[in-house]
C-alpha positions in Angstrom: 52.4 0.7 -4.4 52.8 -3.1 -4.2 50.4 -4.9 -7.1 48.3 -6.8 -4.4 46.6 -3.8 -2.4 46.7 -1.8 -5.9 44.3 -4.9 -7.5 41.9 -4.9 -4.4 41.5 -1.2 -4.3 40.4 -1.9 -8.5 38.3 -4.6 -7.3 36.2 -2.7 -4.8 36.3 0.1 -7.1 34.8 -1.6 -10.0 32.1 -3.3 -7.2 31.1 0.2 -6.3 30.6 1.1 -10.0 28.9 -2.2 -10.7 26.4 -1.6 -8.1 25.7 1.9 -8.3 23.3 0.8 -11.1 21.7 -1.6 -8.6 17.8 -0.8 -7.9 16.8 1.1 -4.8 19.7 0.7 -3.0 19.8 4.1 -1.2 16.0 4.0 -1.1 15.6 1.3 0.6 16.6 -0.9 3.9 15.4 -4.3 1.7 18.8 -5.3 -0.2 16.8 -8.7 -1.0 14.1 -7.4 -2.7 13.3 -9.1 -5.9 11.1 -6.8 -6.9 10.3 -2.7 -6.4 7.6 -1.4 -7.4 5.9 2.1 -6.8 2.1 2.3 -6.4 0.8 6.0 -7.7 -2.1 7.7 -6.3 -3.2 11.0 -7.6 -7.1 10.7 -7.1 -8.5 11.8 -4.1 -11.6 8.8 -4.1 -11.8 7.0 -1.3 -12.2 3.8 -3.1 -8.6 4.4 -5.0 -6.9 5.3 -1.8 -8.2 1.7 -0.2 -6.8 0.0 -3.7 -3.9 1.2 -3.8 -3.2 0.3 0.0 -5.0 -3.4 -0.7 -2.7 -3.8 -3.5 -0.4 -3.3 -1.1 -0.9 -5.4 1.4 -1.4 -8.3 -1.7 2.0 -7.9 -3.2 3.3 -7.9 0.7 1.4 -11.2 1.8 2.2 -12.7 -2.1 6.2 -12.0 -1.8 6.8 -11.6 1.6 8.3 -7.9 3.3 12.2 -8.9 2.6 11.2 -10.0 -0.9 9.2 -6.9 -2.0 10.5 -2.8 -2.1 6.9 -0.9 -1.7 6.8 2.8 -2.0 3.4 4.8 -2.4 3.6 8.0 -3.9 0.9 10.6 -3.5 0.4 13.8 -5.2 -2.2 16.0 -6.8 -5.7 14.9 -4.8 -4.3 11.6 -4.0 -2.3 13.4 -1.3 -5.3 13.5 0.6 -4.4 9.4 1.4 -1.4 10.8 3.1 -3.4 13.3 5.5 -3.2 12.9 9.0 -7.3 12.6 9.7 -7.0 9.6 6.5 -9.6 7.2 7.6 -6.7 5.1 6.3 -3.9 6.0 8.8 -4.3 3.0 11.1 -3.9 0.4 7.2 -0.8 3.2 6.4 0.3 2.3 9.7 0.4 -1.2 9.4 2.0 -1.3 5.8 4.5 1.3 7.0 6.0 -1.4 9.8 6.5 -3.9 7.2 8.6 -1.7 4.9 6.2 0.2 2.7 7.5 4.0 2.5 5.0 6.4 2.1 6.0 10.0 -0.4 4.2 12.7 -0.4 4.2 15.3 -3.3 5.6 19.3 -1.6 4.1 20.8 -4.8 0.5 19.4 -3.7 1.2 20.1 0.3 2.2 23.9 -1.0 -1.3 23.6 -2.8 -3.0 22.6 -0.1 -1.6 25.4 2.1 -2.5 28.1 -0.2 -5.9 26.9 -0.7 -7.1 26.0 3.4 -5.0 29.0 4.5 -2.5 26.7 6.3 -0.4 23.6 5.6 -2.0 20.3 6.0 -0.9 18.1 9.1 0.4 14.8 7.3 0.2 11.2 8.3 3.5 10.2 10.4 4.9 8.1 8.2 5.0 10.1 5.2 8.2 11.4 3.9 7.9 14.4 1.7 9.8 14.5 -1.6 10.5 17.8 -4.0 7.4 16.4 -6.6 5.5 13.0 -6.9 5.6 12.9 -10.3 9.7 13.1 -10.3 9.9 10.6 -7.5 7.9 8.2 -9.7 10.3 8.7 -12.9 13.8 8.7 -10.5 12.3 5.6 -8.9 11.1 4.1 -12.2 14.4 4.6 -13.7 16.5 3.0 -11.1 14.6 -0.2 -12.1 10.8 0.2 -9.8 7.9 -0.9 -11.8 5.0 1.9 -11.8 1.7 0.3 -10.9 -1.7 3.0 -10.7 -4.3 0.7 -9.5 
Protein backbone atom coordinates (compact mmCIF):
# COMPACT_ATOMS: atom_id res chain seq x y z
CA UNK A 1 0.00 0.00 0.00
CA UNK A 2 1.45 3.25 -1.21
CA UNK A 3 2.66 5.53 2.07
CA UNK A 4 0.19 8.47 1.24
CA UNK A 5 -3.37 6.63 1.52
CA UNK A 6 -1.63 4.35 4.34
CA UNK A 7 -0.91 7.90 6.55
CA UNK A 8 -4.53 9.26 5.88
CA UNK A 9 -6.21 6.06 6.81
CA UNK A 10 -3.73 6.69 10.39
CA UNK A 11 -4.81 10.13 10.44
CA UNK A 12 -8.58 9.49 10.48
CA UNK A 13 -8.05 6.65 12.61
CA UNK A 14 -6.30 8.47 15.30
CA UNK A 15 -9.25 11.41 14.82
CA UNK A 16 -11.82 8.80 15.54
CA UNK A 17 -9.91 7.71 18.65
CA UNK A 18 -9.22 11.24 19.67
CA UNK A 19 -12.82 12.05 19.59
CA UNK A 20 -14.43 9.18 20.91
CA UNK A 21 -13.52 10.77 24.30
CA UNK A 22 -15.41 13.91 23.15
CA UNK A 23 -18.64 14.84 25.44
CA UNK A 24 -22.09 13.96 24.28
CA UNK A 25 -21.37 13.35 20.93
CA UNK A 26 -23.81 10.42 20.33
CA UNK A 27 -26.14 12.06 22.75
CA UNK A 28 -26.64 14.88 21.24
CA UNK A 29 -27.50 16.89 17.77
CA UNK A 30 -25.42 20.12 19.48
CA UNK A 31 -21.60 19.42 18.33
CA UNK A 32 -21.03 23.25 19.54
CA UNK A 33 -22.00 22.98 22.83
CA UNK A 34 -19.70 24.44 25.33
CA UNK A 35 -21.26 23.07 28.00
CA UNK A 36 -23.54 19.80 29.01
CA UNK A 37 -25.09 19.55 31.84
CA UNK A 38 -27.80 17.10 33.23
CA UNK A 39 -30.49 18.51 35.52
CA UNK A 40 -31.84 15.57 38.07
CA UNK A 41 -35.24 15.36 39.33
CA UNK A 42 -36.20 12.67 41.70
CA UNK A 43 -38.84 14.53 43.87
CA UNK A 44 -42.18 14.51 42.89
CA UNK A 45 -43.06 18.45 44.34
CA UNK A 46 -44.44 20.54 42.19
CA UNK A 47 -42.29 23.34 43.12
CA UNK A 48 -38.91 21.09 42.11
CA UNK A 49 -40.41 20.00 38.94
CA UNK A 50 -41.04 23.99 37.92
CA UNK A 51 -37.06 24.56 39.13
CA UNK A 52 -35.68 22.25 37.44
CA UNK A 53 -37.52 23.28 34.06
CA UNK A 54 -36.81 27.27 35.04
CA UNK A 55 -33.27 26.41 35.44
CA UNK A 56 -33.67 25.24 32.28
CA UNK A 57 -34.92 27.67 30.42
CA UNK A 58 -32.01 30.15 32.37
CA UNK A 59 -29.05 28.17 31.21
CA UNK A 60 -30.92 28.20 27.62
CA UNK A 61 -31.66 32.07 27.38
CA UNK A 62 -27.87 32.64 29.32
CA UNK A 63 -25.89 30.39 26.58
CA UNK A 64 -28.06 30.24 23.83
CA UNK A 65 -29.63 26.53 22.36
CA UNK A 66 -26.36 25.69 20.04
CA UNK A 67 -24.16 26.69 23.01
CA UNK A 68 -25.76 24.51 25.73
CA UNK A 69 -26.41 20.36 25.78
CA UNK A 70 -29.61 20.09 28.27
CA UNK A 71 -30.82 16.77 29.32
CA UNK A 72 -33.41 16.23 32.25
CA UNK A 73 -33.43 13.07 33.88
CA UNK A 74 -36.39 11.83 35.94
CA UNK A 75 -36.68 8.99 38.11
CA UNK A 76 -38.03 7.82 41.44
CA UNK A 77 -41.14 10.46 42.20
CA UNK A 78 -39.64 12.94 39.95
CA UNK A 79 -40.90 10.90 37.11
CA UNK A 80 -44.15 12.27 37.75
CA UNK A 81 -42.58 15.65 35.73
CA UNK A 82 -42.40 13.43 32.76
CA UNK A 83 -46.24 12.27 32.91
CA UNK A 84 -48.35 12.94 30.23
CA UNK A 85 -51.30 14.98 32.46
CA UNK A 86 -47.78 17.19 33.85
CA UNK A 87 -49.27 20.54 34.38
CA UNK A 88 -45.80 21.11 32.92
CA UNK A 89 -46.15 19.46 29.52
CA UNK A 90 -46.85 22.63 27.52
CA UNK A 91 -42.97 24.34 29.41
CA UNK A 92 -41.55 20.44 28.49
CA UNK A 93 -42.76 21.26 25.30
CA UNK A 94 -41.23 24.34 24.63
CA UNK A 95 -37.74 23.32 26.13
CA UNK A 96 -37.88 20.11 24.15
CA UNK A 97 -37.99 22.27 20.60
CA UNK A 98 -34.85 24.07 21.61
CA UNK A 99 -32.84 20.96 22.27
CA UNK A 100 -33.52 19.94 25.86
CA UNK A 101 -33.97 15.95 25.93
CA UNK A 102 -36.11 14.67 28.37
CA UNK A 103 -35.06 10.73 30.14
CA UNK A 104 -37.25 8.96 31.97
CA UNK A 105 -36.15 6.31 34.58
CA UNK A 106 -37.95 2.35 33.21
CA UNK A 107 -37.22 1.20 36.82
CA UNK A 108 -39.67 4.05 38.15
CA UNK A 109 -42.25 3.61 34.93
CA UNK A 110 -42.16 -0.49 36.00
CA UNK A 111 -43.01 1.08 39.56
CA UNK A 112 -45.54 2.93 38.61
CA UNK A 113 -47.20 0.11 36.60
CA UNK A 114 -47.19 -2.30 39.41
CA UNK A 115 -48.59 0.13 41.82
CA UNK A 116 -51.79 1.90 39.50
CA UNK A 117 -52.28 -1.48 37.91
CA UNK A 118 -51.22 -0.22 34.48
CA UNK A 119 -48.29 1.68 32.93
CA UNK A 120 -48.31 5.40 33.12
CA UNK A 121 -48.93 7.33 29.72
CA UNK A 122 -45.72 9.55 29.41
CA UNK A 123 -45.15 13.00 28.15
CA UNK A 124 -44.21 12.86 24.16
CA UNK A 125 -41.00 13.94 24.40
CA UNK A 126 -39.66 11.73 26.88
CA UNK A 127 -37.20 9.08 25.93
CA UNK A 128 -37.02 6.16 28.25
CA UNK A 129 -33.56 4.98 29.35
CA UNK A 130 -32.64 1.41 31.28
CA UNK A 131 -32.27 3.59 34.97
CA UNK A 132 -31.98 7.42 35.77
CA UNK A 133 -29.58 7.06 38.09
CA UNK A 134 -27.14 5.19 35.35
CA UNK A 135 -28.01 7.72 32.69
CA UNK A 136 -26.82 10.44 35.18
CA UNK A 137 -23.33 8.64 35.91
CA UNK A 138 -22.81 7.58 31.87
CA UNK A 139 -23.70 11.14 31.06
CA UNK A 140 -21.57 12.61 33.93
CA UNK A 141 -18.66 10.65 32.96
CA UNK A 142 -18.56 11.55 29.33
CA UNK A 143 -17.94 15.12 30.66
CA UNK A 144 -21.97 16.52 31.64
CA UNK A 145 -22.04 18.42 34.83
CA UNK A 146 -24.85 17.10 37.27
CA UNK A 147 -26.97 19.98 38.59
CA UNK A 148 -30.16 18.93 41.27
CA UNK A 149 -31.81 22.16 41.66
Amino acid sequence: MPAKPLSRILLFLLFLALSAGAPAEEESDKPFAEKHVVLQISDPNPFKQTLVLNVANNLLRHYGQDRIDIEIVAFGPGLRLLLADNANVNRIEGLSSQGVRFAACSNTIRAFTKKLGKEPELNPHAVRVSAGVVRILDLVAKGYVLIKP
